[in-house]
C-alpha positions as CSV (number, residue, x, y, z in Angstrom):
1,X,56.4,121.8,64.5
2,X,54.0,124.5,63.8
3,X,50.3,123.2,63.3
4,X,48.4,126.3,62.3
5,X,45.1,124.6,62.5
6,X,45.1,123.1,66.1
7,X,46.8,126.7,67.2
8,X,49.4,124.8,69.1
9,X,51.6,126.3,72.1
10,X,54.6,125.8,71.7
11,X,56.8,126.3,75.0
12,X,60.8,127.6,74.1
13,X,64.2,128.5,75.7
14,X,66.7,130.8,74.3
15,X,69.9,129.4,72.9
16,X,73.0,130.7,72.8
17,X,74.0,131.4,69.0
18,X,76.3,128.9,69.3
19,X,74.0,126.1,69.7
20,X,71.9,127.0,66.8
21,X,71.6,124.0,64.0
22,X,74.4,123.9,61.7
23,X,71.7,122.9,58.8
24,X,70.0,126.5,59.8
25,X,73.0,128.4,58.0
26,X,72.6,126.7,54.5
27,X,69.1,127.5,54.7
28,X,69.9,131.7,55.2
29,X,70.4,133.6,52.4
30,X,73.1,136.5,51.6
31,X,72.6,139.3,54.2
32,X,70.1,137.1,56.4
33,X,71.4,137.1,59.9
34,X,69.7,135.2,63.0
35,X,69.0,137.6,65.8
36,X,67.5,135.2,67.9
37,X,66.9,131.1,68.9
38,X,65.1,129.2,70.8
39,X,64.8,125.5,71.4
40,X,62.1,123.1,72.7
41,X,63.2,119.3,73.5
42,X,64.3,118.1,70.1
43,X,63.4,120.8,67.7
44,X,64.8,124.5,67.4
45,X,63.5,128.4,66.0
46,X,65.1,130.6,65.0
47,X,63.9,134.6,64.5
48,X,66.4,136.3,61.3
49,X,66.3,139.3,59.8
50,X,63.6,138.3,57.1
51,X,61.8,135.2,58.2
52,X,61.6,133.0,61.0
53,X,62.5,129.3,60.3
54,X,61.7,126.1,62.5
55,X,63.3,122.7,62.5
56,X,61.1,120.1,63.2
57,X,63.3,116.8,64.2
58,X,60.7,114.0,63.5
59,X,61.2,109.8,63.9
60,X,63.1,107.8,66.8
61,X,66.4,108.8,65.4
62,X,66.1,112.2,64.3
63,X,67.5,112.2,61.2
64,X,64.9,113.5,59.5
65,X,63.6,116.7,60.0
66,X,60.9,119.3,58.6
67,X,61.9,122.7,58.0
68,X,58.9,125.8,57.7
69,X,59.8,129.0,56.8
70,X,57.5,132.2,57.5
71,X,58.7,135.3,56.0
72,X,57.5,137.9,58.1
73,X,55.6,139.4,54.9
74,X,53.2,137.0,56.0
75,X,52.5,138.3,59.3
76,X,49.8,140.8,59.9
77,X,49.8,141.2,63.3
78,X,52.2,140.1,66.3
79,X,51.8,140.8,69.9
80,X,54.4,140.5,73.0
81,X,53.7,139.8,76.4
82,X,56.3,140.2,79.4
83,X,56.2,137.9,82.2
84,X,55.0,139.1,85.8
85,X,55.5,138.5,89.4
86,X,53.9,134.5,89.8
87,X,54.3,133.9,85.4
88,X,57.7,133.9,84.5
89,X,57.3,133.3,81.1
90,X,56.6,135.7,78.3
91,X,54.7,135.1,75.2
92,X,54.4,135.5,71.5
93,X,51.9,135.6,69.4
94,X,52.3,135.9,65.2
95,X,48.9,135.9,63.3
96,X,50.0,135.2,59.8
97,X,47.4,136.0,56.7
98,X,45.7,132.7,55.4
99,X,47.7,130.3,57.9
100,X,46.3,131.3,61.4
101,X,47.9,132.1,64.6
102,X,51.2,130.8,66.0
103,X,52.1,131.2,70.1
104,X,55.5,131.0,71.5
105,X,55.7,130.7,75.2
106,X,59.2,131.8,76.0
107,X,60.8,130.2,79.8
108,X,64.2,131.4,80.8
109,X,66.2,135.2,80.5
110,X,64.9,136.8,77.6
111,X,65.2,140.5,76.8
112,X,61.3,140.7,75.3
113,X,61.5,144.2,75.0
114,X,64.5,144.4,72.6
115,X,62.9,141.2,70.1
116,X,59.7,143.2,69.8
117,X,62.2,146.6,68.8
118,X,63.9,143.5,66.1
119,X,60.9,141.9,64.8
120,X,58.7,145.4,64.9
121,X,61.7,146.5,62.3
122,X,61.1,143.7,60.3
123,X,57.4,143.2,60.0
124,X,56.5,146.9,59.4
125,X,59.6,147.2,57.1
């Protein structure tokens, strides 16, 4: 999912918690708790309280799928962007030492301005 050399876009829509992947929870790790998720056609991110993990589904049937995990020690920089009047969608952009940049284009009800309180808490932690 995330190609850190092409600096790929990649366009989400919040998920209820509900609808996260049940493979996401054996992945978390005593006291890690998802504060936000997002999906895109096939695949799905999710934002916790220590790293942000993506589930790439890959092949015709979608049985197998790639997992990347960034633990926001990684990240040296983030910015947020709210939408406006004509752009409805807000943006995020994670700049992550020795991988590159990673943008998240974010469509749909999203409260921006409480992740960047979240994910401010965990990067500067």
């Amino acid at each position: 999912m995330i190609d850190f050399e092409n600096s790929s876009v990649f366009k989400l829509k919040p998920i209820e918690m509900d609808k996260v992947r049940e493979d996401f929870h054996k992945f978390l790790i005593e006291g890690e708790t998802i504060f936000a998720a997002f999906k895109t056609i096939r695949d799905q991110l999710i934002f916790t309280n220590k790293r942000i993990i993506a589930a790439n589904v890959q092949g015709l049937t979608g049985s197998k799928v790639d997992y990347t995990s960034l633990p926001y020690s990684k990240i040296q920089a983030f910015s947020v962007e709210t939408s406006g009047t004509l752009d409805l969608d807000c943006e995020i952009e994670l700049y992550l030492s020795e991988l590159g940049k990673v943008k998240f284009e974010v469509k749909g009800s999203f409260d921006l301005l409480e992740f960047n309180r979240l994910i401010s808490a965990y990067v500067l932690a």
